[in-house]
Each structure stands twice: as structure tokens, then as C-alpha cells.
C-alpha positions as CSV (number, residue, x, y, z in Angstrom):
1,X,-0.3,-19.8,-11.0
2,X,-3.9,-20.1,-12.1
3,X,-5.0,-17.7,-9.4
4,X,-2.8,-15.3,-10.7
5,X,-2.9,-15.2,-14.1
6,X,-7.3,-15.8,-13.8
7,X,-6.7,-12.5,-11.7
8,X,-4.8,-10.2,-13.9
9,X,-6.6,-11.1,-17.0
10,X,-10.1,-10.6,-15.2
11,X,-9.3,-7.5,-13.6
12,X,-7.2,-5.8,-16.4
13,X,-10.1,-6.7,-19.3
14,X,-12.6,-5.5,-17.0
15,X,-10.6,-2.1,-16.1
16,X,-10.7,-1.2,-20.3
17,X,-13.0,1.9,-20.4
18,X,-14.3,1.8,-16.8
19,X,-14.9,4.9,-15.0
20,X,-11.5,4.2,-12.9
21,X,-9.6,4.4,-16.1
22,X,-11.3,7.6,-17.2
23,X,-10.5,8.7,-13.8
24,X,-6.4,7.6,-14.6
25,X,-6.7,9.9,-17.8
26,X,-8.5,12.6,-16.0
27,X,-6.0,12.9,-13.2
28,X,-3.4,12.3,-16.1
29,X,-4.4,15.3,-17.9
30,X,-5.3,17.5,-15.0
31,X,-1.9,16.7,-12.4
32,X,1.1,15.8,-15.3
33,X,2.5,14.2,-12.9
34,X,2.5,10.5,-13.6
35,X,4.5,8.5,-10.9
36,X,2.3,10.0,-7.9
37,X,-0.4,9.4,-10.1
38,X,0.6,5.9,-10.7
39,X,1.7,5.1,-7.1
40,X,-1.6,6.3,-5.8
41,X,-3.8,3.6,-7.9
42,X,-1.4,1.3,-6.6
43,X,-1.6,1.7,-3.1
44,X,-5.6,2.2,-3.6
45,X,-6.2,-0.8,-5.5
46,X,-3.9,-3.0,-2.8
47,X,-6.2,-1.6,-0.3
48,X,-9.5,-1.8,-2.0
49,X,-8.4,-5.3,-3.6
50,X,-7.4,-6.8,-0.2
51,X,-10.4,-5.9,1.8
52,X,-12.2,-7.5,-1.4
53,X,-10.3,-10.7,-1.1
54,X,-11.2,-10.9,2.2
55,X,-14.5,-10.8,2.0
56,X,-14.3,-13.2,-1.3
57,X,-12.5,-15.7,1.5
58,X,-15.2,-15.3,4.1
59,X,-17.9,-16.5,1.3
60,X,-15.6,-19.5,0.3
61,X,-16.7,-20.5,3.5
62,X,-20.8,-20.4,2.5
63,X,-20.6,-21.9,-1.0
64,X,-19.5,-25.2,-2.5
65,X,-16.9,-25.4,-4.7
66,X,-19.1,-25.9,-8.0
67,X,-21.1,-23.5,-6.9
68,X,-17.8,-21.0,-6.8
69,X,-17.1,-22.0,-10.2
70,X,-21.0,-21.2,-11.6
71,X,-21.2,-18.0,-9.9
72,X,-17.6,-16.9,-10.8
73,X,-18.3,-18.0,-14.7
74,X,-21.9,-16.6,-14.5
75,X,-20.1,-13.2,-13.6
76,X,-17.6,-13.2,-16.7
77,X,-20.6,-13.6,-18.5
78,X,-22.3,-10.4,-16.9
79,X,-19.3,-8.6,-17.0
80,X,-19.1,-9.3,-21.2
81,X,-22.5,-7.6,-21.4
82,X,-21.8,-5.0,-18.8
83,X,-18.7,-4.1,-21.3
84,X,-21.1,-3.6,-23.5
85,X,-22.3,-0.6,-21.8
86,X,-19.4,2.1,-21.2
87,X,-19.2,4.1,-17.9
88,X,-18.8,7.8,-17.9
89,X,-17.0,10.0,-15.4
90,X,-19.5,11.3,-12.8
91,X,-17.5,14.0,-11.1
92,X,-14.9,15.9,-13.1
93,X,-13.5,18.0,-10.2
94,X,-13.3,18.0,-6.6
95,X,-12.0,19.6,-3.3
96,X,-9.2,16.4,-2.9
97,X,-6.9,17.9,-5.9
98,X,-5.7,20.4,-3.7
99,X,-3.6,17.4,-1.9
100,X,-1.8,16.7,-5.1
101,X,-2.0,13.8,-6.6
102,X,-0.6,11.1,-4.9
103,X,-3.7,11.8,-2.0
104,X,-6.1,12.9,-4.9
105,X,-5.6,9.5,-6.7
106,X,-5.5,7.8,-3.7
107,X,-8.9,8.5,-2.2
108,X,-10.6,8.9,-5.5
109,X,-9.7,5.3,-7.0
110,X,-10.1,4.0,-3.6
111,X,-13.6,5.0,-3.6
112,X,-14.2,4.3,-7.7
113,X,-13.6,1.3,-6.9
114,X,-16.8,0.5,-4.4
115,X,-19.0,-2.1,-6.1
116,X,-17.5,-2.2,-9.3
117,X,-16.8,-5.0,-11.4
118,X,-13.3,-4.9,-10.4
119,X,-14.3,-5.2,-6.9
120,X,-16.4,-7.7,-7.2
121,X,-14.7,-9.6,-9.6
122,X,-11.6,-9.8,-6.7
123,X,-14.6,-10.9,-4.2
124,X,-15.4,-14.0,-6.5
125,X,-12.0,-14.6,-7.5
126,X,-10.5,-14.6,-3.9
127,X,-13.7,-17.0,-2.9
128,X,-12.7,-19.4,-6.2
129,X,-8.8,-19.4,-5.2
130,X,-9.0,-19.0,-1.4
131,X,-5.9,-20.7,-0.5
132,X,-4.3,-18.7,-3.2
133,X,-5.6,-15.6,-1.6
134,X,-2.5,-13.1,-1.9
135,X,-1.5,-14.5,-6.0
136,X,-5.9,-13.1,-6.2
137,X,-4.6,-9.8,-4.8
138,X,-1.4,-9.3,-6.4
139,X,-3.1,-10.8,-10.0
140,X,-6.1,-8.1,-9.6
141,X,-3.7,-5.2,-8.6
142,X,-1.2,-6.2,-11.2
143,X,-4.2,-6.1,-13.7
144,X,-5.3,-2.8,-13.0
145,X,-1.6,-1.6,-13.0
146,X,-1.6,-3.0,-16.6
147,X,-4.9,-1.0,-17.6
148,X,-4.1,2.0,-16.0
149,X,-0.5,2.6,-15.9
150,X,-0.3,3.0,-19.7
151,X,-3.3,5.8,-19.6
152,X,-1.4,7.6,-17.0
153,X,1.5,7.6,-19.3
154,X,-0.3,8.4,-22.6
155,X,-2.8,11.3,-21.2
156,X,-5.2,12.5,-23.7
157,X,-3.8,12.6,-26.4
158,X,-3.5,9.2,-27.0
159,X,-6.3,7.5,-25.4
160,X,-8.6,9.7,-28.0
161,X,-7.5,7.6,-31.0
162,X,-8.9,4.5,-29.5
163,X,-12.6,4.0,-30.8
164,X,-14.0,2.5,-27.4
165,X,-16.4,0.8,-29.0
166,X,-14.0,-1.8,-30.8
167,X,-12.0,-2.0,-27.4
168,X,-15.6,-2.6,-25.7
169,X,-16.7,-5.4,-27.9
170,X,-13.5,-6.9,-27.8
171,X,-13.2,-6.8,-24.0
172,X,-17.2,-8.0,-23.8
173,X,-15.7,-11.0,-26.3
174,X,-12.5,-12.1,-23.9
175,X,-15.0,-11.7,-21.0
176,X,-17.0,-14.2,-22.9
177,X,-14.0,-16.8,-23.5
178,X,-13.1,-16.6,-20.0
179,X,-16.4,-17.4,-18.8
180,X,-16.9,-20.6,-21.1
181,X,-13.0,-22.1,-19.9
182,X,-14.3,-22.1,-16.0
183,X,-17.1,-23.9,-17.0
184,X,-14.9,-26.5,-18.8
185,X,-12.1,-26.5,-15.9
């Protein structure tokens, strides 16, 4: 259960204002459309989370255990300061959203989703919890399902009423917490 709740906690505080997100809200705003919307983060994140994990399994294999658990703690602490520093949509519009938005979401959070901290954090967290790789998988997608899902549903006009900067600190601050508790455990 660790694996899983570690997961979705990691993965849906480190989703709060990263590009993906915006990339929910612009696809929100632009499509209306929410369930293909939705269902195309999920199947993208399953995909892009699972080839993650698998990687995160094959470096299980190259690193000690305590050495798992310093890199996985030294990332929450990166990832705190990396809150710090909000991302901003690259690439408004493209050619894809004439596949709707099921295909649109799809390719575009599949390929957000390259080398961010997301990403990475799944690699680290699949190498931590390898024999609890699928609970990583499902924790991370169910994460970014609970980060995304409700910006799909809100659109615009609600995600404009957030100052970031509170929701930054704050996620920079849990990021923080989680890193100190897998030094302790």
C-alpha cells in the first residue's frame, strides 16, 4: 500500500501547475469536450507511466537499496524547488486537434510527459517499489487523474481564481515533507 499511496501523492503534487495541466485546461477550453479529454490523459499517462516503471525496474537492478531511498528523497527535494519555478505552455496550437480530442490529448500528454518530473518521479518510484511495480503505475496514473481530471472539468474559468503562487509554495512545501519521511523510513 505504501507503493501506492507514495505514488499518487508524488505524482498528483508534482502535476499542480505543470505544463501537462495547463495542457488539460488548454484542451479543456479549446475541445469542451471533457470525457475524451479525460480518457486520453488516461490512456497516455498508463502508457507513458508504464514504460517509466520499467525503466525505474531495470535501475533497481544497478543501485542498493539505501541508495534507492537517497536518490528517491534527494528528488522530492528537487522537485520542492523545481515547484518553485512554474512551467509555461510552449505550444498553444497544433496540426493534432484536427483528430479531436481523444487523439489530440492522447499524443500531446504522451509526449508532455518526456522527462518531466512526473516521468521521472514514476522511474525512481518504480526502482524504490520494484516488486510493487503495477500499485507505482496505477498510484502515478491515479495521481495525475486526481490533478488533471478536475481542470478538465472546471476549464478556465475556474482554474483563474487560483493564485499559483500559493498552490506552488504549498506543493514545493508537501514535496519537502515527503522528502524528509523517506529519509526517516
Amino acid at each position: 500500500m505504501e507503493a501506492l499511496t507514495t505514488s499518487t501523492l508524488a505524482v498528483a503534487i508534482a502535476e499542480i501547475g505543470d505544463k501537462t495541466q495547463l495542457l488539460a485546461l488548454l484542451l479543456s477550453c479549446r475541445f469542451r469536450k471533457p470525457l475524451p479529454i479525460i480518457v486520453g490523459i488516461l490512456a497516455a499517462t498508463l502508457l507513458n507511466h508504464g514504460l517509466a516503471g520499467w525503466v525505474g525496474v531495470g535501475v533497481q537492478h544497478w543501485l542498493s537499496p539505501d541508495w534507492l531511498r537517497y536518490l528517491l528523497a534527494t528528488s522530492f527535494f528537487a522537485m520542492a524547488v523545481w515547484m518553485l519555478i512554474p512551467d509555461k505552455l510552449d505550444d498553444e496550437d497544433t496540426p493534432l486537434h484536427r483528430y479531436g480530442p481523444f487523439i489530440t490529448t492522447l499524443v500531446l500528454f504522451f509526449l508532455a510527459e518526456m522527462g518531466d518530473k512526473t516521468q521521472l518521479a514514476t522511474v525512481l518510484l518504480a526502482a524504490r517499489f520494484v516488486d510493487d511495480f503495477w500499485l507505482v503505475v496505477a498510484g502515478t496514473t491515479l495521481g495525475m487523474m486526481a490533478a488533471n481530471v478536475p481542470v478538465v472539468l472546471l476549464g478556465k474559468n475556474g482554474s483563474e481564481r487560483i493564485p499559483m503562487r500559493w498552490v506552488h509554495g504549498a506543493s514545493a512545501l508537501l514535496f519537502l515533507v515527503l522528502g524528509i519521511t523517506t529519509l526517516w523510513w
